[in-house]
N, CA, C and O of each residue as an XYZ file, in Angstrom:
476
protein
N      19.079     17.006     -7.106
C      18.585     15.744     -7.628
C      17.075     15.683     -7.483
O      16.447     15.941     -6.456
N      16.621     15.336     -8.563
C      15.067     15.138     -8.307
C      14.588     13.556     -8.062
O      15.369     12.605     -8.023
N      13.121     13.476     -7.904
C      12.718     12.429     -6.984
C      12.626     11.130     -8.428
O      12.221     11.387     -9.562
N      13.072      9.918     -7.991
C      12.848      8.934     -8.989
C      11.181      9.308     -9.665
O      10.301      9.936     -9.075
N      11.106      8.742    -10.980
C       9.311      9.061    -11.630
C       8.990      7.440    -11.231
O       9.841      6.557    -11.129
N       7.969      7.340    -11.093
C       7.458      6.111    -11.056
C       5.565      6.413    -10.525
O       4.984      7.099     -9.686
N       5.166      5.383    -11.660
C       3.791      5.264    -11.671
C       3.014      5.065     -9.585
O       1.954      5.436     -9.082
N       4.063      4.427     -9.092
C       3.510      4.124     -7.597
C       4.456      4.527     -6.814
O       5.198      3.654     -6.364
N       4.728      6.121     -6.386
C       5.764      6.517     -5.977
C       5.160      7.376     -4.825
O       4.368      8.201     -5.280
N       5.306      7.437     -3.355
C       4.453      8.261     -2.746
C       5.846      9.412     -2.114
O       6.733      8.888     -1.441
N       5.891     10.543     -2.329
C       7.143     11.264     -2.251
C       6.483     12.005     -0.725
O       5.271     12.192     -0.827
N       7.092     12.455      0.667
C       7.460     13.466      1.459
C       8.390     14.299      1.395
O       9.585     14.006      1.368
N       7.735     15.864      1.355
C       8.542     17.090      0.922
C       9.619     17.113      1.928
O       9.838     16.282      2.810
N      10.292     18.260      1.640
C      11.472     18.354      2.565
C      10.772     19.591      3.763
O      11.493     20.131      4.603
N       9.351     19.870      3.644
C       8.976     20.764      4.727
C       7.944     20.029      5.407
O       7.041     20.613      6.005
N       8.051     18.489      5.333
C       7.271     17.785      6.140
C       7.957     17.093      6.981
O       8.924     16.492      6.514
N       7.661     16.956      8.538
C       7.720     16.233      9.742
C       7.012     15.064     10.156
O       5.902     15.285     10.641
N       7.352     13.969     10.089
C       6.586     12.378     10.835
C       7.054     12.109     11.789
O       8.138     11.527     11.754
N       6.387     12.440     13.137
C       6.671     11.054     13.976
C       6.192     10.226     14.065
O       5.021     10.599     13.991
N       6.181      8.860     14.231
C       5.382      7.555     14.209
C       5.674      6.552     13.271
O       6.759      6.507     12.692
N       4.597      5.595     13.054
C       4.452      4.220     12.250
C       4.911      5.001     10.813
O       4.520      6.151     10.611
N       5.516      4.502     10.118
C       5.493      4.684      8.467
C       4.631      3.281      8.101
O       4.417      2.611      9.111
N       4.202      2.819      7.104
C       4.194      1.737      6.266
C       2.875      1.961      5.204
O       1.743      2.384      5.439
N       3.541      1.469      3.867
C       2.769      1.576      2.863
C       3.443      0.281      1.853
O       4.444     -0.415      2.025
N       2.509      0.306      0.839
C       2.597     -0.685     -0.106
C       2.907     -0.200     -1.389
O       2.468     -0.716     -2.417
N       3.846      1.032     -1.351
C       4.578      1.249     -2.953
C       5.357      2.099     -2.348
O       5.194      2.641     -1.255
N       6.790      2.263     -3.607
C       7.921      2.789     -3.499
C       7.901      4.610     -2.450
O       7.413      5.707     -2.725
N       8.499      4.217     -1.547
C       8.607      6.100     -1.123
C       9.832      6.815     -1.262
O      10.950      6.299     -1.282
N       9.528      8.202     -1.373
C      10.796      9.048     -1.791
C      10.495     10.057     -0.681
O       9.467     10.734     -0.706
N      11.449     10.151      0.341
C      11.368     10.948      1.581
C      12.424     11.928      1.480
O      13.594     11.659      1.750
N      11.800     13.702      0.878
C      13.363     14.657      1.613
C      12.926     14.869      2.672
O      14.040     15.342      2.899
N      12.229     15.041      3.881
C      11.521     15.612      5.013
C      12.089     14.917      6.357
O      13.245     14.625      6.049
N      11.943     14.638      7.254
C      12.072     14.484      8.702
C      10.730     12.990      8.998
O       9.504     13.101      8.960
N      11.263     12.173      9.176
C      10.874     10.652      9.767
C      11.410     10.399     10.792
O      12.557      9.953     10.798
N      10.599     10.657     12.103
C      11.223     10.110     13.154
C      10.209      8.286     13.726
O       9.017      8.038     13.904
N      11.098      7.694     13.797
C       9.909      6.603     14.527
C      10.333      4.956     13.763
O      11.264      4.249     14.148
N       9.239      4.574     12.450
C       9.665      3.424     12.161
C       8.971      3.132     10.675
O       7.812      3.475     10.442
N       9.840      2.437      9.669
C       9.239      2.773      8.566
C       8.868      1.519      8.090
O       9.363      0.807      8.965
N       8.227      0.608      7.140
C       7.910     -0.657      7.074
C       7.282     -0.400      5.362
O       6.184     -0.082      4.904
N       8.428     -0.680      4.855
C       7.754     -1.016      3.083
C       8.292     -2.455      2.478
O       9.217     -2.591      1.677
N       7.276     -3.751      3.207
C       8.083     -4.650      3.554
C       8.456     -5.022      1.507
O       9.558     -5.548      1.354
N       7.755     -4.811      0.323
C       7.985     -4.901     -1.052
C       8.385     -4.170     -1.709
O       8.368     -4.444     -2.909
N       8.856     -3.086     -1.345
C       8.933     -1.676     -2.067
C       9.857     -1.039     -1.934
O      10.794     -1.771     -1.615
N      10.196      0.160     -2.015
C      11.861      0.841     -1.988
C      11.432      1.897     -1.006
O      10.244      2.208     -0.919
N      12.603      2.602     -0.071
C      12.516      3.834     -0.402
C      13.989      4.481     -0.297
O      15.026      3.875     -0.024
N      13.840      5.841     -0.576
C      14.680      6.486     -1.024
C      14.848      7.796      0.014
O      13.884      8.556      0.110
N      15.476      7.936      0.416
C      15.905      8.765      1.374
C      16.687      9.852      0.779
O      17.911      9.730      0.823
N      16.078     11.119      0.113
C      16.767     12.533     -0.898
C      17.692     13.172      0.139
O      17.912     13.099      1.349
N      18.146     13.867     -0.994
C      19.652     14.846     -0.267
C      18.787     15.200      1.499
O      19.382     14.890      2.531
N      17.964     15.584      1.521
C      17.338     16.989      2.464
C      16.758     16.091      3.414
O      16.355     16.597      4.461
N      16.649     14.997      3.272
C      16.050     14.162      4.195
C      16.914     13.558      5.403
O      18.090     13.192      5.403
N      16.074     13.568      6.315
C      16.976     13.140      7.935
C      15.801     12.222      8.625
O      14.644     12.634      8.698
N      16.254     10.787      9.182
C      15.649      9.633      8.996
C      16.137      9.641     10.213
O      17.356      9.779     10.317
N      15.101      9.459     11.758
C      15.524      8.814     12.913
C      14.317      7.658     12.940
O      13.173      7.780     13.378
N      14.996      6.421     12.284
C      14.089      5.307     12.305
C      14.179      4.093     12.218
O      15.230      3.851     11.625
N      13.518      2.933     12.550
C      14.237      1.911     11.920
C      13.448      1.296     10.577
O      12.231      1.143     10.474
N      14.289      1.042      9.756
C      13.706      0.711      8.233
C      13.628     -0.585      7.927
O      14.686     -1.214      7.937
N      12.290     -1.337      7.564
C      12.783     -2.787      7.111
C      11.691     -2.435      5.567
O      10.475     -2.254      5.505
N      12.722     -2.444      4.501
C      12.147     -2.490      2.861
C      13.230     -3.298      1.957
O      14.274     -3.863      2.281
N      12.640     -3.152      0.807
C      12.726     -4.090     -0.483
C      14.593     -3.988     -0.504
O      15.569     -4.731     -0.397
N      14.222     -2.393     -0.736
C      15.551     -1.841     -1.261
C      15.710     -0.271     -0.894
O      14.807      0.490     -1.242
N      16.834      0.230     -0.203
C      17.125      1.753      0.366
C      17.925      2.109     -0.150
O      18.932      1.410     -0.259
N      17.842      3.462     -0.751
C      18.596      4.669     -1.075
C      18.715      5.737     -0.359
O      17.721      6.441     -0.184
N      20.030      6.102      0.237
C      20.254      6.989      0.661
C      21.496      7.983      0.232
O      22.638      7.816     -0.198
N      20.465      9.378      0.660
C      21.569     10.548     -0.198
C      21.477     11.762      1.527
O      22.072     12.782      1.873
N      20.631     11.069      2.018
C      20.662     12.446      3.178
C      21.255     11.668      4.159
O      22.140     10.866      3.861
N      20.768     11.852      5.580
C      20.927     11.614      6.822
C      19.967     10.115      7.006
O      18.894      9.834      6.472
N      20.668      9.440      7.811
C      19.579      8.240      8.567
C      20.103      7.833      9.485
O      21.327      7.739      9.388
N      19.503      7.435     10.695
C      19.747      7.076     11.741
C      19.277      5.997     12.734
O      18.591      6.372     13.685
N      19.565      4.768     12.610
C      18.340      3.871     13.123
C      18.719      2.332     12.592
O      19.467      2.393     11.616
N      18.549      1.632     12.797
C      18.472      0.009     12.422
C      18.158      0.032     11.210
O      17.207      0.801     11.066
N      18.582     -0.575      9.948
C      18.001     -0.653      8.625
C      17.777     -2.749      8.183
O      18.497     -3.648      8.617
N      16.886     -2.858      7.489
C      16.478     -4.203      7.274
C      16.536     -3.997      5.721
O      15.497     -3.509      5.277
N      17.510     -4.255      4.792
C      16.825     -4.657      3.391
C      16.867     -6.219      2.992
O      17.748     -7.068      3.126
N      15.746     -6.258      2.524
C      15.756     -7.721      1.683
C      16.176     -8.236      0.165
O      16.238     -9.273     -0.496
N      16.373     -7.093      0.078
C      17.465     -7.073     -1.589
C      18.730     -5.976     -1.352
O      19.895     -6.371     -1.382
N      18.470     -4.906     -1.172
C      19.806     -4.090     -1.747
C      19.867     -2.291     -0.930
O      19.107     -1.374     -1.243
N      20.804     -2.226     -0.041
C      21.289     -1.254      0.409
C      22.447      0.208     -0.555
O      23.650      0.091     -0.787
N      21.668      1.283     -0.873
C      22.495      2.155     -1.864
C      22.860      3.177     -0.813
O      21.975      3.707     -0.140
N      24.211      3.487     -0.642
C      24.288      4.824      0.141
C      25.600      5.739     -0.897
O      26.770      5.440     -1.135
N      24.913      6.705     -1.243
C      25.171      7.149     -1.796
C      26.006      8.689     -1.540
O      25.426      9.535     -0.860
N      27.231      8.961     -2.054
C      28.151     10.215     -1.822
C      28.007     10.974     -0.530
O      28.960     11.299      0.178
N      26.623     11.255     -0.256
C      26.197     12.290      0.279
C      25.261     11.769      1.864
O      24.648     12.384      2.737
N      25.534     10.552      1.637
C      24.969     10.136      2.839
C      25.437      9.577      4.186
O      26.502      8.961      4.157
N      25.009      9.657      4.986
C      25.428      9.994      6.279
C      24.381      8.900      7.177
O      23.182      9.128      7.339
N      25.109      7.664      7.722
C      24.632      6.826      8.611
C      25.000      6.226      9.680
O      26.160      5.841      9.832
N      24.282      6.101     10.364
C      24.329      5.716     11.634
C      23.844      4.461     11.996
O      22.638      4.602     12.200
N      24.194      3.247     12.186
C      23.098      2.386     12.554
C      23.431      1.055     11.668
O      24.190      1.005     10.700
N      22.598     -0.117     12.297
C      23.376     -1.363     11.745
C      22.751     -1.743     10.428
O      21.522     -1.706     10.499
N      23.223     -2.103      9.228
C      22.751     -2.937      8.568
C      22.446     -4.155      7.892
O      23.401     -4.784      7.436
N      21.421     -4.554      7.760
C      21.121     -5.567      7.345
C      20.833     -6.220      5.564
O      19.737     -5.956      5.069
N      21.579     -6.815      4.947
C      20.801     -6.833      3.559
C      21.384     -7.856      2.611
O      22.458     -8.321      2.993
N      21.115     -8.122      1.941
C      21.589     -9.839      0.868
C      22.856     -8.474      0.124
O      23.985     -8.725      0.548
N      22.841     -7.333     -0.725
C      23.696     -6.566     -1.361
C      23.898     -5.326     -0.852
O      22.901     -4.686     -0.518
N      25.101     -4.794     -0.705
C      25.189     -3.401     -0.738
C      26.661     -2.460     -1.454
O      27.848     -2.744     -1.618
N      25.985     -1.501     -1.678
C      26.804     -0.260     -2.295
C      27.300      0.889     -1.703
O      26.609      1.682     -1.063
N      28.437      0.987     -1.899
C      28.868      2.100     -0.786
C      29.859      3.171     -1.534
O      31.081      3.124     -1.671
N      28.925      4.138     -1.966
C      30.367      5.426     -2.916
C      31.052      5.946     -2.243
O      30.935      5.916     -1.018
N      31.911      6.533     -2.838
C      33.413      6.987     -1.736
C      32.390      8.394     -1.599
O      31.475      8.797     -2.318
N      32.963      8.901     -0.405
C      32.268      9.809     -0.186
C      31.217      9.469      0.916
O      30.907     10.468      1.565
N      30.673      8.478      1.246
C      29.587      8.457      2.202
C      29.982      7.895      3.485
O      31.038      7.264      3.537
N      28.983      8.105      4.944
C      29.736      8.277      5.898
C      28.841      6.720      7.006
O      27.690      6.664      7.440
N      29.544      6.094      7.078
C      28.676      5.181      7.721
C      29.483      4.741      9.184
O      30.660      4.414      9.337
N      28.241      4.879     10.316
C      29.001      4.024     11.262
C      28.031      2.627     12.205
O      27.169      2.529     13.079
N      28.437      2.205     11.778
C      27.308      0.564     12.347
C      28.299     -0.829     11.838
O      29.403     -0.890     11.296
N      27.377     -1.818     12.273
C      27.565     -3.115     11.300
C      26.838     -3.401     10.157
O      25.665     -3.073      9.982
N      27.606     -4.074      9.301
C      27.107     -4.097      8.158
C      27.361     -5.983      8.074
O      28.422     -6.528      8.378
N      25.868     -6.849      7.498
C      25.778     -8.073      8.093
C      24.890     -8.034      6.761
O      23.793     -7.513      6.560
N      25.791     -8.811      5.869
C      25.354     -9.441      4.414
C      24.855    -10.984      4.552
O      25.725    -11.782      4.903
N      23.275    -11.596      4.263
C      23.296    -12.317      4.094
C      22.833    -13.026      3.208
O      22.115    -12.517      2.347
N      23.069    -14.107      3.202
C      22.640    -14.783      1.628
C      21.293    -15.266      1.576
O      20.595    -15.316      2.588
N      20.843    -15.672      0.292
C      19.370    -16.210      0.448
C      18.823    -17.330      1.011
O      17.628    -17.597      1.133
N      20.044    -18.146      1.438
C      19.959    -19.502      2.104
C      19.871    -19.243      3.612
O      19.268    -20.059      4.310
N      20.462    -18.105      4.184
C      20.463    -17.087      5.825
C      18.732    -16.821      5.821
O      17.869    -17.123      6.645
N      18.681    -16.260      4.770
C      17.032    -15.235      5.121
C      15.750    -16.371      4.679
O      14.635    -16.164      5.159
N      15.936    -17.431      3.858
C      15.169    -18.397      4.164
C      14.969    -19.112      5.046
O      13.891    -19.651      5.297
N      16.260    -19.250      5.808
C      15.877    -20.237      7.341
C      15.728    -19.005      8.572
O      15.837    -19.142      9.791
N      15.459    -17.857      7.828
C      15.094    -17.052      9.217
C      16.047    -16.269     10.444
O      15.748    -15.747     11.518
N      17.626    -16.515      9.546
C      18.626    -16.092     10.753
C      18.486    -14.898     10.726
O      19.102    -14.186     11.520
C-alpha cells in the first residue's frame, strides 16, 4: 500500500526511528518506529503496514494498518484496519474496525455533547 497523496502530507520512512515529542500541523503518514508521544491536534495520521507506534496519540483522525501501542485520543474518527494490531485504550466520537484486526483496550465513544463539556 502506498502513502495517501496529499498537498500537506509529512510521511516517516519505514527506516526511520523517533523517540520523543511528535507534533505538527498537517496530515502524517508514519511506516517507521515512534516511540514517545504524538500530537496532531487538526490533522490525521496514518500509521502504514511497516509502522510500529509506542505512543500516545491525540489527532483529528487515525489510521492504522501496522502496530500501535499506547493511549489513542481521536476527535473525529478511529480506522483500524485488517492488518492492524493494538494495544491500548481508545478514545473517539466514530470508529471502524475490519475483520481481521487485532485490538486489546477500551474503546469509549463519545458524542459531541461529551467532548463539548469536556468529559
Amino acid at each position: 500500500m502506498s502513502a495517501p497523496v496529499s498537498a500537506n502530507l509529512a510521511q516517516i520512512g519505514k527506516s526511520v526511528v523517533i523517540k520523543g515529542e511528535l507534533s505538527g500541523s498537517e496530515d502524517l503518514y508514519v511506516d517507521g518506529q515512534v516511540e514517545g508521544s504524538i500530537a496532531l491536534k487538526n490533522h490525521s495520521l496514518t500509521v502504514g503496514p511497516n509502522g510500529q507506534i509506542k505512543a500516545s496519540i491525540e489527532a483529528k483522525g487515525i489510521v492504522v494498518q501496522g502496530k500501535l501501542e499506547g493511549n489513542v485520543q481521536a476527535s473525529d474518527r478511529v480506522d483500524l484496519r485488517k492488518s492492524a494490531v493494538v494495544s491500548g485504550d481508545i478514545v473517539t466520537q466514530r470508529i471502524s474496525i475490519e475483520e481481521g484486526a487485532y485490538l486489546k483496550g477500551k474503546v469509549d465513544i463519545q458524542g459531541k455533547a461529551e467532548k463539548a463539556a469536556g468529559k
